[in-house]
N, C-alpha and C positions, 0 to 999 in steps of 0.2 A: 272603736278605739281599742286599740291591742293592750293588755294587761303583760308586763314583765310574768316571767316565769318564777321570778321568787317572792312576787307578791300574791302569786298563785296560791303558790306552796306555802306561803305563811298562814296565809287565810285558810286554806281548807284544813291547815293543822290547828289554827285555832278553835275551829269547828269540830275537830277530831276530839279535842279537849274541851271543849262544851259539853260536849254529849259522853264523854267518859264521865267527869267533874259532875256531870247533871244531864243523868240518861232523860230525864224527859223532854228535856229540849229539844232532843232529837225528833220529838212530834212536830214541834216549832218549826226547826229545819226543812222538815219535809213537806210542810204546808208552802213552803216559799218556792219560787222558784229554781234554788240549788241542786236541786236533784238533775233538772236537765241537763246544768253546767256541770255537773259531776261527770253525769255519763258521758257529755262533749271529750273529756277530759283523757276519762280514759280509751273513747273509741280513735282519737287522734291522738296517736302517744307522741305529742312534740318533746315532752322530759318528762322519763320517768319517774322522775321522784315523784312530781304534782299527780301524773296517772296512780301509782300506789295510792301516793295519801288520800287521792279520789276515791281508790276503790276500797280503801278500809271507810270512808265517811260512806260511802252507800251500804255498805256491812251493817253500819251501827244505825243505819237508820231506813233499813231494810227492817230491823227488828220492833221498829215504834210502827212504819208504814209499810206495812212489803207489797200492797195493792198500788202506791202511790211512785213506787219502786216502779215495778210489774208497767203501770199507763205508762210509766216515761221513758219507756226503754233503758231499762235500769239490766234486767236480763240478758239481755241482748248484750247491751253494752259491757257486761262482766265477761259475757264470754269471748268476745271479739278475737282478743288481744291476747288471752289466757297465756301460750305459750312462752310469749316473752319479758314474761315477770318472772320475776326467783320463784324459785319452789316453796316458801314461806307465804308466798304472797298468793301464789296460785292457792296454796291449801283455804285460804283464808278468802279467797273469793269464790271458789268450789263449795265449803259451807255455806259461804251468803247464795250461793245459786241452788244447793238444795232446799235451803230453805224456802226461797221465791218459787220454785218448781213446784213445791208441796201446796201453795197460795197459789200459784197459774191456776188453778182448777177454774176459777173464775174467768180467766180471760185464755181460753185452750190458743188460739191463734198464738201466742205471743210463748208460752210455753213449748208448742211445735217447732217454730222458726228455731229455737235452740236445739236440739236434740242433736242434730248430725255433729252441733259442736261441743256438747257432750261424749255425743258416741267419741269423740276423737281421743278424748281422753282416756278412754279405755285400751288405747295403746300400750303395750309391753313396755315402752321405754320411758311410760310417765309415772310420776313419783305413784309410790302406792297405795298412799294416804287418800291423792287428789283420782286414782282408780277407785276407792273405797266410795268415795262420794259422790263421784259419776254415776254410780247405780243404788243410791242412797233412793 
């Protein structure tokens, strides 16, 4: 059954505001199944808005669970799509991917798969914030 697009987005901003309101929830969160449907979310950008709000919900709960991130292709899935979010947005999913790089230790395959879409980011014509954290 298909889920509307703005009962997407109300939900995962609900949860956005969970876990700000009550950072530990976000353990909560990431014990559940959400995390896959997040990353679904953002690797198929049907409407950005729900992708964004996606990728700030794996941000904030990257920082409770970043191994739980890491199994679910939580990495991967940040980086996919990197290019065509605002510059606000990519900085802000470039931290949540240094972050998770730093925790790949554990799981090298999954950490490797990303690299080349890191190195991309080291391009001349990408913001220089999201340059700065490419090689974080």
């Amino acid at each position: 059954q298909k889920t509307s697009p703005d009962v997407k987005l109300i939900a995962i901003r609900c949860l956005n505001n969970l876990m700000a309101a009550l950072p530990s929830s976000a353990t909560i969160v990431a014990t559940a199944s959400v995390v896959t449907s997040l990353c679904e979310n953002v690797r198929t950008i049907c409407y950005i808005d729900v992708a964004e709000e996606a990728l700030i919900a794996l941000g904030k709960i990257s920082q409770a669970n970043p191994t739980g991130v890491i199994e679910e292709g939580g990495l991967s899935a940040i980086m996919t799509n990197l290019p065509f979010f605002p510059i606000r947005v990519q900085r802000s999913a470039m931290e949540t991917a240094a972050e998770l790089m730093e925790k790949a230790s554990l799981h090298p395959n999954m950490g490797i798969e990303c690299l080349p879409r890191i190195g991309d980011r080291l391009e001349p014509y990408t913001d220089s914030k999201v340059r700065a954290l490419a090689v974080r």
